[in-house]
C-alpha positions in Angstrom: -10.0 -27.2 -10.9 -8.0 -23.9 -10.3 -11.1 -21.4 -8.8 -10.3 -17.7 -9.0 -9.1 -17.8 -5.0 -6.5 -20.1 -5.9 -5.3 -17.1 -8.2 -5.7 -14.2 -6.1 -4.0 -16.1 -3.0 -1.0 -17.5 -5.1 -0.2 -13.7 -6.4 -1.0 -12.6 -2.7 1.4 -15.6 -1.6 4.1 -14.3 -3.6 3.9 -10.7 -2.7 4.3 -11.9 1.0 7.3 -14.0 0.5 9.0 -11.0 -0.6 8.1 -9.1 2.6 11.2 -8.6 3.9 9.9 -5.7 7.1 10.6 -6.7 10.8 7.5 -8.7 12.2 9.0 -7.8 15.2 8.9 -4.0 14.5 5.6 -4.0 13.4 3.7 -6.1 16.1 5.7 -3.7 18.7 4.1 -0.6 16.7 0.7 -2.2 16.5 0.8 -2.9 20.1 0.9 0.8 21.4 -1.9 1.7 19.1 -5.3 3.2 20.6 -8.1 0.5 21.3 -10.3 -0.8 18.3 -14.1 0.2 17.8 -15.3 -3.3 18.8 -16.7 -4.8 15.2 -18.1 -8.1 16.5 -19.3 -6.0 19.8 -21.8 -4.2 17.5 -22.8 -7.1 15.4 -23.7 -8.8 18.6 -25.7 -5.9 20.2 -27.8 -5.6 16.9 -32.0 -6.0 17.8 -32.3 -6.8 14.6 -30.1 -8.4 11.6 -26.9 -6.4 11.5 -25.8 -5.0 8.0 -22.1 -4.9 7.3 -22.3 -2.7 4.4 -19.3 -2.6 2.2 -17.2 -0.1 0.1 -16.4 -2.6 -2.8 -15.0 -0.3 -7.0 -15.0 -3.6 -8.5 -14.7 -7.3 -9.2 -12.8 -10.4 -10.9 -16.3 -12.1 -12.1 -18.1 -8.6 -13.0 -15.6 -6.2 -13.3 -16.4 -2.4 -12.3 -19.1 -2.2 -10.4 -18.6 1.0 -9.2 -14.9 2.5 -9.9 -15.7 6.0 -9.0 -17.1 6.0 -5.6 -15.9 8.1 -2.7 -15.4 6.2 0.2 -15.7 9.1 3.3 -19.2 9.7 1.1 -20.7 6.4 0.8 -19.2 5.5 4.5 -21.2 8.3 6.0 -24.3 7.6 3.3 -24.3 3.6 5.1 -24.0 5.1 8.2 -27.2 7.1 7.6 -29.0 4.3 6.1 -28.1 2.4 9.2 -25.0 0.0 8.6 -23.7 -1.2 11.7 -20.6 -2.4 10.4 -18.4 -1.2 7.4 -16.3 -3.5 5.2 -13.8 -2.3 3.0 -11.6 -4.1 0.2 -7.9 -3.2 0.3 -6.7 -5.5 -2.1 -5.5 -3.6 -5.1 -4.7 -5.7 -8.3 -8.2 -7.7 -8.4 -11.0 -5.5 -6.7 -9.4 -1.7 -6.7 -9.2 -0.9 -3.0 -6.6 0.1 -1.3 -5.8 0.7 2.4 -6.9 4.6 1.4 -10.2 3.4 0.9 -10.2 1.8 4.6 -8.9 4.9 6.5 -10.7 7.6 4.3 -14.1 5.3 5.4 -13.2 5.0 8.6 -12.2 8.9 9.2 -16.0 9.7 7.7 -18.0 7.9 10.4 -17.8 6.1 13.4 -18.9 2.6 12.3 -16.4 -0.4 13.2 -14.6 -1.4 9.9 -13.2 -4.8 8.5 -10.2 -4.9 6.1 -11.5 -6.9 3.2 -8.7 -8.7 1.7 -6.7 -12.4 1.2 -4.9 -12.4 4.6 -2.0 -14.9 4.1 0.8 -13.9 6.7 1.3 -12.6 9.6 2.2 -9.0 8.1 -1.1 -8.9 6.9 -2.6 -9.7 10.2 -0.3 -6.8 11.6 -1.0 -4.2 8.4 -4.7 -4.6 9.3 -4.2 -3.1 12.7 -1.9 -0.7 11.5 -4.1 0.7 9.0 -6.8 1.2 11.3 -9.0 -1.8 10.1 -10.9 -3.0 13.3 -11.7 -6.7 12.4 -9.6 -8.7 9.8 -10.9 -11.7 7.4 -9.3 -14.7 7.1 -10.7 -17.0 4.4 -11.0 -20.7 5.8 -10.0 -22.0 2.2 -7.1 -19.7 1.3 -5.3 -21.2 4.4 -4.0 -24.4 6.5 -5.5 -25.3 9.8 -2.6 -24.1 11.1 -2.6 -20.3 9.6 -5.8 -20.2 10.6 -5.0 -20.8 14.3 -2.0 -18.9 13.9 -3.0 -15.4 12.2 -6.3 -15.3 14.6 -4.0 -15.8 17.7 -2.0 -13.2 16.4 -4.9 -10.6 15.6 -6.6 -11.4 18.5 -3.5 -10.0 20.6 -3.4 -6.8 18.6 -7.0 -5.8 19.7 -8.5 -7.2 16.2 -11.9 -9.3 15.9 -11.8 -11.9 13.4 -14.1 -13.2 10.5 -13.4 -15.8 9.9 -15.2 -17.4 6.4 -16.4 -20.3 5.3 -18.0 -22.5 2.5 -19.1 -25.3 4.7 -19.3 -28.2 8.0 -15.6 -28.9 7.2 -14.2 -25.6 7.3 -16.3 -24.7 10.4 -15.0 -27.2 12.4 -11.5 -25.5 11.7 -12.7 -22.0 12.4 -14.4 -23.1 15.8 -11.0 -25.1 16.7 -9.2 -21.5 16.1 -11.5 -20.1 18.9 -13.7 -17.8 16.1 -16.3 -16.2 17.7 -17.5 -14.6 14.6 -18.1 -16.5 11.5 -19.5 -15.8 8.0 -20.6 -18.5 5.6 -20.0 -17.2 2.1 -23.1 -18.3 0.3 -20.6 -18.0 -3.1 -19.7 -21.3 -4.8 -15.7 -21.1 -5.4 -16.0 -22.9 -8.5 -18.8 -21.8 -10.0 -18.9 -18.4 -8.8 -22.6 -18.6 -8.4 -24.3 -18.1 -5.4 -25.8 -20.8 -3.4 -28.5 -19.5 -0.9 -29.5 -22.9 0.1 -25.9 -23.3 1.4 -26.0 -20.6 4.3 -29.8 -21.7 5.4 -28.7 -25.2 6.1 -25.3 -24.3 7.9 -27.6 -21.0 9.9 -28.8 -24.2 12.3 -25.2 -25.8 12.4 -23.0 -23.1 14.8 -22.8 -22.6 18.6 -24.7 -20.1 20.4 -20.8 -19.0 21.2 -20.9 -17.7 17.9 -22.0 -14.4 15.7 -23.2 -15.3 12.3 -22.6 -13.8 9.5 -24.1 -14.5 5.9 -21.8 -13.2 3.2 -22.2 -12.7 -0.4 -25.2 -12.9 -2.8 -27.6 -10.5 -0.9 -29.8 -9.3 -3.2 -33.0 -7.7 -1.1 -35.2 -8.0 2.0 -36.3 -11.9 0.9 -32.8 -12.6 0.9 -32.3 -10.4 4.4 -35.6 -12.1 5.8 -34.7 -15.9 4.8 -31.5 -15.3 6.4 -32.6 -14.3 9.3 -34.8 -16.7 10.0 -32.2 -19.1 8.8 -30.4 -17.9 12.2 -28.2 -15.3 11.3 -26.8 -12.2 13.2 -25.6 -10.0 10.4 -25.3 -10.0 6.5 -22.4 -8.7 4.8 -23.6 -6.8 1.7 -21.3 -5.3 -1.1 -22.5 -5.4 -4.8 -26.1 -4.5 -4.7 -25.4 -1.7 -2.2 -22.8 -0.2 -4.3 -24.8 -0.4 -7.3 -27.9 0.8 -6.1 -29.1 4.4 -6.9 -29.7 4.9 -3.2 -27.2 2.9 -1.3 -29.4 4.1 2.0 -32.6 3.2 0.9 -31.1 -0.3 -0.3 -29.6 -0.8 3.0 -32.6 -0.1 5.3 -34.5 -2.8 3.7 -32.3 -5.1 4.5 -32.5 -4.8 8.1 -35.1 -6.9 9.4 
């Protein structure tokens, strides 16, 4: 069964074939850039469970969620509310971001940011850096083993952290054998869409010590926040009912728990 990732990463797959830009060039231009903010640092030094809040206009399942929003303003509103990390979506077509949305954010506070999006080549990896993202996502199921291994090596020399996500034991395995340090289980079912909380409690229990854990998707609230802590994680990485809520602050401090 074709699941919407299979969609979004075969358009992204095309647009990188015809990518034609020095790698070269733009590793050597990444490479004098000015240190990153250190996003897993700050997930990691968290008392309690670290909220990456995210800056998310829409999506493919629900459409606009919230098409309108100013990033600088809701960056500095999740600061305020207590956000340790941000996350942004850059990808265009399917969820309205753009890299705008990342640098306007990251300009408007000093929270570390990841570059939400379907990294699938090395230019992506790079792109992140140079746009000023701080952490980059690559998405255990959009790739081979080998990308996988590949792209983090590749961030990891340009000063990125990496998320690495993941639906289950499988996919672990192959984010632990990239050297991922920082992992997030994405509690969302890639066929159904729907959100399967059992899915993160069970794995919470399943990762090194090594690693900083990071439940994604499908928080809807402090149960949610409180179950997954307990469940073992570091962090939760929030998006739609932050964005949606009529005081993204408010909404954010009762998650951390």
């Amino acid at each position: 069964m074709t699941t919407y990732l299979d969609k979004i990463v075969a358009r992204h797959r095309d647009v990188a074939a015809a990518d034609m830009r020095s790698l070269d060039a733009l590793v050597a231009e990444a490479r004098e850039l000015t240190p990153t903010r250190g996003f897993r640092a700050a997930l990691a030094a968290a008392d309690q469970l670290a909220v990456i809040s995210e800056i998310k206009r829409r999506s493919p399942s629900k459409g606009d969620l919230n098409a309108g929003l100013d990033p600088a303003e809701l960056a500095a509103t999740y600061q305020r509310g207590g956000a340790t990390c941000l996350s942004v979506l850059t990808d265009e077509e399917h969820f309205g971001g753009s890299a705008a949305d990342l640098q306007v954010a990251r300009s408007a506070c000093d929270l570390p940011v990841l570059r939400k999006d379907f990294t699938v080549s090395a230019h992506d990896v790079v792109d992140a850096r140079l746009m000023g993202a701080d952490c980059v996502l690559l998405i255990a199921a959009a790739l081979s083993p080998g990308e996988v291994n590949e792209y983090h090596a590749l961030a990891t020399e340009l000063g990125l952290d990496v998320l690495v996500e993941i639906h289950d034991e499988p996919e672990m395995e192959v984010a632990l054998a990239a050297g991922a340090t920082l992992i997030g289980v994405n509690q969302r079912d890639l066929v159904t869409f729907q959100v399967d909380h059992a899915r993160a409690v069970r794995m919470g229990s399943a990762f090194p010590d090594t690693v900083v854990k990071v439940a994604e998707s499908g928080v809807r609230g402090r149960a949610d926040a409180e179950s997954l802590r307990a469940a073992g994680y570091d962090a939760v990485l929030v998006g739609e009912t932050l964005v949606t809520a009529p005081d993204p602050a408010a909404a954010l401090f009762d998650l951390i728990v």
